[in-house]
C-alpha positions as CSV (number, residue, x, y, z in Angstrom):
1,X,69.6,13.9,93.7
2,X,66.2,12.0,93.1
3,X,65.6,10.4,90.0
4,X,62.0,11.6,88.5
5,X,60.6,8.4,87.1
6,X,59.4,7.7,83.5
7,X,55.5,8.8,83.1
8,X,53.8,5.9,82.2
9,X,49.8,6.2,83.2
10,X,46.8,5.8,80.4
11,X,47.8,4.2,76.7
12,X,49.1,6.8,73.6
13,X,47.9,6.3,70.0
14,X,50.6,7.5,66.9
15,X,50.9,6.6,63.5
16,X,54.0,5.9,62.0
17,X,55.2,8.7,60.3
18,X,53.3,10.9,61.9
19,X,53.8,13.4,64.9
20,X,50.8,14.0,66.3
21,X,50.2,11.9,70.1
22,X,46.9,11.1,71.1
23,X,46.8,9.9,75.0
24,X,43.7,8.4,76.6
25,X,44.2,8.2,80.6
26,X,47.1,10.4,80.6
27,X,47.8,13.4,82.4
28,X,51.0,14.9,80.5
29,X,50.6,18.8,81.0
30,X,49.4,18.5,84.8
31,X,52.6,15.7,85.6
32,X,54.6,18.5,83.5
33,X,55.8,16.8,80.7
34,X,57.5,19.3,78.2
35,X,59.6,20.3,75.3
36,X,62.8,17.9,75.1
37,X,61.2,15.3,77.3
38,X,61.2,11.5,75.0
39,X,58.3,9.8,74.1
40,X,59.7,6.1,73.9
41,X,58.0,2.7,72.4
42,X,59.7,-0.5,71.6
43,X,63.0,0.6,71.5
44,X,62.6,3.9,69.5
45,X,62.7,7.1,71.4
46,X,61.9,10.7,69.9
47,X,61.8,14.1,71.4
48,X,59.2,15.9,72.4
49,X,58.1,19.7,70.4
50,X,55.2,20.5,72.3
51,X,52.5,20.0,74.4
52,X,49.1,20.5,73.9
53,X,47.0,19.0,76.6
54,X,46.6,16.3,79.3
55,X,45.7,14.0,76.0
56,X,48.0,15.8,73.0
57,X,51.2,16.3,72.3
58,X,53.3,16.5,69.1
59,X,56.5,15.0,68.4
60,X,60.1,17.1,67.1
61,X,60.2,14.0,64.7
62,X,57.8,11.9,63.0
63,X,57.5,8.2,64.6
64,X,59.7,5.4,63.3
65,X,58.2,2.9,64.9
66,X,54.8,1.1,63.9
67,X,51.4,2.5,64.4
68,X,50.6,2.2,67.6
69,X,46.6,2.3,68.8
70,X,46.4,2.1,73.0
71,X,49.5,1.0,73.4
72,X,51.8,1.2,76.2
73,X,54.6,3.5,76.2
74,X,56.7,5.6,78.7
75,X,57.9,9.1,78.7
76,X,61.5,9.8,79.8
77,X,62.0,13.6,81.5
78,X,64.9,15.4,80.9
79,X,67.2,17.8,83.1
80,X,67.2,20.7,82.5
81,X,71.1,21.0,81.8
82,X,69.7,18.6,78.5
83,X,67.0,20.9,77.6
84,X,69.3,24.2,77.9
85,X,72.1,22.2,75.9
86,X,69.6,21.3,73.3
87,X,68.1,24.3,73.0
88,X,71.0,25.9,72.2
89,X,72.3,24.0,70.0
90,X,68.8,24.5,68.1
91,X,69.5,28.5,68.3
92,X,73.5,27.9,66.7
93,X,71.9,25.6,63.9
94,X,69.5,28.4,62.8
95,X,71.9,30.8,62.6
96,X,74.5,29.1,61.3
97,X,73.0,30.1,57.6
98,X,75.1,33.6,57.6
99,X,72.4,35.6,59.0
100,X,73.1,36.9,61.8
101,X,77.1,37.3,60.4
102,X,75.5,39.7,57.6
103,X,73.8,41.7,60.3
104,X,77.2,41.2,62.5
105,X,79.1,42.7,59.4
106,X,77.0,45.9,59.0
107,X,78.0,49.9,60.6
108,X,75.5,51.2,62.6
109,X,74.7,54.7,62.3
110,X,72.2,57.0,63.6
111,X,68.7,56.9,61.9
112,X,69.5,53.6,60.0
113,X,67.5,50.3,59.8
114,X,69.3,47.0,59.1
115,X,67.2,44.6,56.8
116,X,67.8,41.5,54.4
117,X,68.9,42.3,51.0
118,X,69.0,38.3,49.8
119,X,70.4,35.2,51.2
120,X,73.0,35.6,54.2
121,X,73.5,39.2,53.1
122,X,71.9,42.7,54.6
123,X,72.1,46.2,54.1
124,X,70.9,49.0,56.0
125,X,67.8,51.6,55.1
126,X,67.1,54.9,55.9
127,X,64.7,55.0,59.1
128,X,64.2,59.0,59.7
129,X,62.4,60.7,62.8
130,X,59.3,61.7,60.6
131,X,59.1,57.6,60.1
132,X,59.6,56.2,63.3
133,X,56.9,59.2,64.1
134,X,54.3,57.6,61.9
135,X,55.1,54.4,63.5
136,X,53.7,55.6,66.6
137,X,50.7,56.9,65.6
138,X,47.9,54.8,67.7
139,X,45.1,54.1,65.0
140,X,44.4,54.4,61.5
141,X,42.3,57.5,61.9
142,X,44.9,59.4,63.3
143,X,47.4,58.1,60.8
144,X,45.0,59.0,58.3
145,X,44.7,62.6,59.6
146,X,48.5,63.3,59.7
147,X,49.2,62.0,56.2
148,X,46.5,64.3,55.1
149,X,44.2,61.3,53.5
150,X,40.4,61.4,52.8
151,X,38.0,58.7,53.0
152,X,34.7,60.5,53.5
153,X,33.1,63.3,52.1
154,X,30.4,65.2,53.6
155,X,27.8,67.9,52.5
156,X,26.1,70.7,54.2
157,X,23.2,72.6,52.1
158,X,22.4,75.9,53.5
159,X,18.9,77.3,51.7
160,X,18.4,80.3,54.6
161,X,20.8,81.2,56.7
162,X,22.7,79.9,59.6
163,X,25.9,78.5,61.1
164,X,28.1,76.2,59.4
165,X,29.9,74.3,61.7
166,X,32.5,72.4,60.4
167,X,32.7,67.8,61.2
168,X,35.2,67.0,63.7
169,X,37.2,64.9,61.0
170,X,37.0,67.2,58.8
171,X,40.9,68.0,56.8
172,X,39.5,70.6,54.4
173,X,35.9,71.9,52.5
174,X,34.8,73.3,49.3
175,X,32.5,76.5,49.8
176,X,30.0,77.6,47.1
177,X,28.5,81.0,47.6
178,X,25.7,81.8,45.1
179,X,24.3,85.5,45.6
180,X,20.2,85.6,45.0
181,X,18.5,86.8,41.7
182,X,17.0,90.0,41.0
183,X,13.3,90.8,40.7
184,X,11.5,91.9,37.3
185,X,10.3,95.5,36.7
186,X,6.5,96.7,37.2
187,X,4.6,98.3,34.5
188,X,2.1,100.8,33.6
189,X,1.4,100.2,30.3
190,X,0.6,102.9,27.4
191,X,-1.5,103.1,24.7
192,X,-1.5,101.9,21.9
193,X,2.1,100.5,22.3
194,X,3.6,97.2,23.6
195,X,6.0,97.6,26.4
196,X,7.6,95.6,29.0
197,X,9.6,96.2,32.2
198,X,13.5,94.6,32.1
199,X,13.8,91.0,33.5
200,X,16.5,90.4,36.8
201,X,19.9,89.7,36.8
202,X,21.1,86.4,38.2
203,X,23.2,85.8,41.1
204,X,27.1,85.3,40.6
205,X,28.7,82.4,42.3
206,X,32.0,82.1,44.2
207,X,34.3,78.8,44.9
208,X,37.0,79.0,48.0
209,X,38.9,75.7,49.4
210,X,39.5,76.2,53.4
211,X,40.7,74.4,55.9
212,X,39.6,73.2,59.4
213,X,42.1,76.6,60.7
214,X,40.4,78.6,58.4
215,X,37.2,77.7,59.7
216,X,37.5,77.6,63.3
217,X,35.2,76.3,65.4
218,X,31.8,77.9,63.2
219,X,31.0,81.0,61.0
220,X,28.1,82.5,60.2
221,X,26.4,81.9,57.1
222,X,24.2,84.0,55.1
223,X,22.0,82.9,52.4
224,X,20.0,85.9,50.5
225,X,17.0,86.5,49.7
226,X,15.7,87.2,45.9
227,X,14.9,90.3,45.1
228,X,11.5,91.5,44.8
229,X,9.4,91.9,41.6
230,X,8.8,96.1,41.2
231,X,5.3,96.4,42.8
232,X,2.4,97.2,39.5
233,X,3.5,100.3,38.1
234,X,6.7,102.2,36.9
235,X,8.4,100.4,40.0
236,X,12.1,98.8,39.7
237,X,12.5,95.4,40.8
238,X,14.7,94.8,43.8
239,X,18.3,93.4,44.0
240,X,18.8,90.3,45.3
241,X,20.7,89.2,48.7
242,X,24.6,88.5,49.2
243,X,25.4,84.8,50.1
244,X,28.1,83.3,52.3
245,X,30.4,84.7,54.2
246,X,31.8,88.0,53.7
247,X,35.0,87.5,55.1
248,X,36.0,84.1,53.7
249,X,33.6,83.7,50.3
250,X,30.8,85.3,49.0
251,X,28.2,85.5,46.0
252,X,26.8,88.7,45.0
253,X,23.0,89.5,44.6
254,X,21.8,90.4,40.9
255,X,19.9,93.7,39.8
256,X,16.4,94.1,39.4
257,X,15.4,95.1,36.2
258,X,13.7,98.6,35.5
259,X,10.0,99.5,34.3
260,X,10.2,101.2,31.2
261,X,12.4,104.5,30.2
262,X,12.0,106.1,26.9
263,X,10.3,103.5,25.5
264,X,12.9,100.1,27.3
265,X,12.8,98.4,30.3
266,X,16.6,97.3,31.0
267,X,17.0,94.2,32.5
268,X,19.3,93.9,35.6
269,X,22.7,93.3,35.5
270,X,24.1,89.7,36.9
271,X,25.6,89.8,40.5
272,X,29.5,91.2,40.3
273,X,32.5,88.7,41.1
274,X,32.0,88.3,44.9
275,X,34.7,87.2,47.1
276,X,36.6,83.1,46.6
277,X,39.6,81.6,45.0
278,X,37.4,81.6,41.6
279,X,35.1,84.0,41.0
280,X,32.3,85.1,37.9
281,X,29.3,87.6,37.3
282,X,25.7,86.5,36.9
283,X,23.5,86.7,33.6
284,X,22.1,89.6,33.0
285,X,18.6,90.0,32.7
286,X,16.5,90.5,29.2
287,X,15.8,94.5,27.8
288,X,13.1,95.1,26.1
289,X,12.4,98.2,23.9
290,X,8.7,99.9,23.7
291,X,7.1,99.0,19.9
292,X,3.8,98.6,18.1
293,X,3.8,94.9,17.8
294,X,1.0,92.9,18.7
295,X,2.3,91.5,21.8
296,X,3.8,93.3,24.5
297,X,6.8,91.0,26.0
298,X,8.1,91.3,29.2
299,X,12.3,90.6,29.8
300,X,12.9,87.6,30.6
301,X,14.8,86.6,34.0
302,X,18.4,85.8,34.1
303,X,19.2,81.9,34.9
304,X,22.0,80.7,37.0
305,X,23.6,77.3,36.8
306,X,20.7,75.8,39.8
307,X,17.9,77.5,38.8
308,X,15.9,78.9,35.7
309,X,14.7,82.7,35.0
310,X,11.0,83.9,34.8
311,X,9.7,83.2,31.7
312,X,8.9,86.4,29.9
313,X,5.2,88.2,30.0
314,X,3.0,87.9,26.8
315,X,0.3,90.9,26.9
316,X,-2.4,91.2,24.5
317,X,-4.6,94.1,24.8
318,X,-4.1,93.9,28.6
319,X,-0.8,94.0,30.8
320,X,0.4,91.0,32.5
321,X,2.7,90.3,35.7
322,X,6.0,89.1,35.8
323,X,7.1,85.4,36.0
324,X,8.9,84.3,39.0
325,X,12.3,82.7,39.1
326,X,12.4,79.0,40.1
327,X,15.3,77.2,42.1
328,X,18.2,79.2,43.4
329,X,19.8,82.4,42.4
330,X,17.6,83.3,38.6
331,X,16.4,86.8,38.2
332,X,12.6,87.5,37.4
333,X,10.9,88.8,34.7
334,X,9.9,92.1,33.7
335,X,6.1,92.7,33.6
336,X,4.2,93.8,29.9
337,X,1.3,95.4,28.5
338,X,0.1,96.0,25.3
339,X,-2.4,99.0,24.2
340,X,-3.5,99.4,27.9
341,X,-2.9,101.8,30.3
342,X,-3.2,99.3,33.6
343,X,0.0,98.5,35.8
344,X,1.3,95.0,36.6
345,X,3.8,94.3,38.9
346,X,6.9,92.2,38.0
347,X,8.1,88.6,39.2
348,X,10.0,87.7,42.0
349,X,13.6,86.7,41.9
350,X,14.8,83.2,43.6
351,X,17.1,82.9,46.7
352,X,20.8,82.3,46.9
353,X,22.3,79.0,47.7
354,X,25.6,77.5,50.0
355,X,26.8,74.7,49.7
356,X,29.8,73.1,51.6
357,X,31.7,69.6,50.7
358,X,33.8,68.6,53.6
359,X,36.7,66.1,53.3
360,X,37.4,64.0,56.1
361,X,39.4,61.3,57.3
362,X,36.5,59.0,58.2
């Protein structure tokens, strides 16, 4: 068998004490110097741990010898028989420490993990099917959806209605259903009295938690509208509209109030509990009774927790219209007159509201 010869081209640089080889002239990866090979100088010889490049390599040892800076040198290659030996030997040093005894000693069972419970000892752990099944999951979104865990939430505001269709990562969503407020009664006033027309009930509000299954892939959403203020004159004020969804959660519309009846206008009663894990009624709208105070006052509107009542109708010597509702679901108020004989109409009840939180897993 041929006998490779030393590689001796170009001059090597090393520090003593040191590992790292720096060639200038030297080929060592393309002449296929590796791991095992010696890197020899003036009588010391040390074996080689890597290779970096035609111009680098480090050392398994640091150098005994002096520094050298472009010196000569020579490299001596190995067989392979040498590098298998050595590396071996390497392997049967490392696991000399009782490792691989303590995982040697262990019972393996079905659905068990072996892992290091200190020095040269081990001990095996649970490793069930439902854990090696989150192993496998591809990416943290995915991971994120089968444990259930949110880190985004999302809003949709529905103000008329529509279709809610749910995100693609959405887990689960918070509904709230908030029926419309009723309008405020007309008047014809009388006489020498002060009178006023009943003020509209507010709009009751329902809360459901669903999830994506619940959904589907949309619903239908309905938003309602207020209720309309009784036209001028002994005219009742309208109810307001339903909101949501009447299968899955809905807020109920309140009464209008009435124009006045032996001497009161009532005010409208608040929307009833609708339909959602928690439910309420609305406010009820402001009665007022017929008198001979100076002022006729209309009822005031019923508010609702997003948006205020109509404030009530001061008449003096005249009648004067209703007061719409502001914001969402607030009843109106009732018209009034005082010593007059005229008709007013009464104020307009505000819409309902949905909104819907979504929690998602990105």
């Amino acid at each position: 068998m041929a006998i490779v010869q030393d590689y001796v081209t170009g001059a090597a640089s090393i520090a003593n004490g040191s590992t790292a080889v720096t060639g200038v002239g030297t080929a060592w990866a393309a002449a296929s110097v590796r791991p095992g090979d010696l890197f020899m100088r003036a009588g010391f010889a040390v074996p080689i741990a890597s290779v970096t490049d035609n111009t680098h390599l480090v050392l398994a040892e640091n150098w005994p010898g002096t520094t050298l800076a472009g010196s000569t040198y020579r490299i001596r290659f190995q067989p392979d028989g040498s590098r298998y030996t050595a590396a071996a030997t390497a392997l049967i040093e490392l696991l000399a420490d009782g490792d691989l005894a303590a995982i040697a000693a262990l019972t393996s069972a079905a659905d068990k993990l072996p892992y290091f419970t200190g020095p040269g000892t081990a001990g095996l752990a649970d490793f069930t099917a439902y854990a090696r099944s989150l192993l496998a999951i591809a990416d943290e979104p995915s991971l994120q959806a089968n444990l259930g865990i949110v880190s985004r939430i999302r809003k949709q505001v529905f103000t008329a209605s529509g279709t809610y269709t749910p995100d693609p990562k959405m887990l689960y969503c918070h509904m709230m259903c908030l029926g419309a407020g009723g309008g405020g009664g007309g008047i014809t006033g009388t006489a020498s009295a002060a009178t006023g027309s009943g003020g509209g009930g507010a709009g009751s509000i329902s809360r459901k938690v669903l999830s994506k299954a619940d959904i589907g892939s949309s619903i239908t959403i309905t938003v309602g509208a207020g209720g309309n203020g009784g036209a001028a004159g002994n005219n009742n004020g309208s109810a307001g509209g339903d909101s949501g969804n009447g299968l899955i959660c809905t807020g109920k519309g309140g009464s209008g109030g009435t124009f006045v009846v032996s001497g009161q206008g009532t005010g409208g009663s608040g929307g009833v509990a609708g339909l959602g894990d928690e439910t309420g009624n609305g406010a009820t709208g402001t009665s007022v009774s017929q008198s001979s105070n100076i002022l006729g006052i209309g009822g005031a509107g019923a508010s609702s927790p997003y948006g205020g009542g109509g404030r009530p109708a001061a008449a003096f010597a005249s009648v004067q219209p209703g007061g719409n509702a502001t914001g969402k679901g607030a009843g109106g108020s009732g018209a009034s007159a005082h010593n007059s004989t005229s008709t007013a109409a009464g104020g307009d009840g505000s819409p309902g509201y949905v909104v819907i939180l979504e929690y998602c897993v990105e």
